[in-house]
N, C-alpha and C positions, 0 to 999 in steps of 0.2 A: 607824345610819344617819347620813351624814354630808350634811348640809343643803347645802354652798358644793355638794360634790361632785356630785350631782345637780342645784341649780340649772345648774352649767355643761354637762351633758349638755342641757338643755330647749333648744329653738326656740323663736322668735316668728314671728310671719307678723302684721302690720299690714293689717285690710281694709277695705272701707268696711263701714258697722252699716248695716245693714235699719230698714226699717217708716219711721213718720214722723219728724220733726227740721229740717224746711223745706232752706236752704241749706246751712249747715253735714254734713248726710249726705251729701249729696250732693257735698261735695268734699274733705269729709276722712277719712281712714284711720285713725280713730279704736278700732275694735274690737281685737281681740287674740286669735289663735289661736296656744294652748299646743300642743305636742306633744313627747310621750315615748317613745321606741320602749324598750321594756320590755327587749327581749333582748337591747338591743346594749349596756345598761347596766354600765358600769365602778362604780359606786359601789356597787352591791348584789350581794350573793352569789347562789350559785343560791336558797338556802330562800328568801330574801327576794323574789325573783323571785317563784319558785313558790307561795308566802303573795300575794304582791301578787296575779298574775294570776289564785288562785282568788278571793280577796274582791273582785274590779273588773273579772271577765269579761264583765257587762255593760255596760262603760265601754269595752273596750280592743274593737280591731277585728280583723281577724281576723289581722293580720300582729303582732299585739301590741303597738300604737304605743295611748297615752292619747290621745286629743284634748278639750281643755279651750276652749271661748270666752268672751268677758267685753266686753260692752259697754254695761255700764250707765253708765260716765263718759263725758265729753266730751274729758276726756283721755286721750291714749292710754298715757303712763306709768300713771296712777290702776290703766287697766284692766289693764296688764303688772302693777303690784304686788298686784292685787285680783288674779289669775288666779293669778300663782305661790302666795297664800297660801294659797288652797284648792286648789293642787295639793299643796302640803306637806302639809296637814291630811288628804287623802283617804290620801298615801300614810303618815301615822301613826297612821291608825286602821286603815290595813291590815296591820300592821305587827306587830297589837297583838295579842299572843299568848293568846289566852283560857284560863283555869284549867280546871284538869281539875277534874272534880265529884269530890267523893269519899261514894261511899255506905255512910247512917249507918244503925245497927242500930234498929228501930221498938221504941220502948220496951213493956217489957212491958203497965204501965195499958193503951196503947193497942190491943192487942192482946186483952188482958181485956175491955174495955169493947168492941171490934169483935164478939168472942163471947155476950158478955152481951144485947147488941142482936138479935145471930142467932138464939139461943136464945129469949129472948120476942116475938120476928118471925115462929117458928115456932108456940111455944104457942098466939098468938092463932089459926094459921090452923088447927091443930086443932081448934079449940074451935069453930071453924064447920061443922067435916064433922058430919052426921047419929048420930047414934048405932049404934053396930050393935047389931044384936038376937042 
């Protein structure tokens, strides 16, 4: 994955941020919306497509575009650098190709000692049935 490569694929879109903040919300364009269209991606291959959009299908919309927001600053570069860093980090942990398990032989003790328990898990419940005559 090459990081310049896809920063230059991203949009911004500057808006005004919601909720309270007196004057200042209200007249500056402070927030920051990220957007990624997945498919039209030059920097990633198809597997890496196809890996991204299963680990971030509930992130990406139905045309397969990211949309990312960020308005926790008061400035709106802060929020452009705050927004790309966690669009980097969402897309390298999707990225990130999990190890296959490999399954190991249950050692024998473990297997004797599972027996050994069954076995006297049985005896005691004979020992409660009645006698026969």
């Amino acid at each position: 994955m090459d990081a310049d490569k896809i920063i230059a694929e991203l949009s911004f879109k500057a808006v005004r941020s919601s909720g309270a903040g007196g004057q200042n919300v209200n007249k500056v364009s402070s927030k920051v919306v990220l957007t990624f269209d997945l498919g039209l991606s030059q920097a990633l291959n198809e597997e890496q497509k196809e890996r991204i959009a299963t680990k971030l299908k509930s992130k990406l919309t139905q045309e397969g575009v990211l949309i990312l927001n960020c308005d926790e600053d008061r400035s709106q570069l802060k929020n452009k650098e705050i927004v790309t860093k966690r669009f980097l980090e969402l897309i390298k942990k999707a990225l990130v190709v999990p190890k296959e398990r490999k399954a190991t032989k249950i050692p024998r003790s473990v297997v004797e000692q599972r027996l050994k328990q069954k076995a006297s898990v049985s005896e005691i419940k004979q020992s409660r049935k009645k006698p026969e005559v």
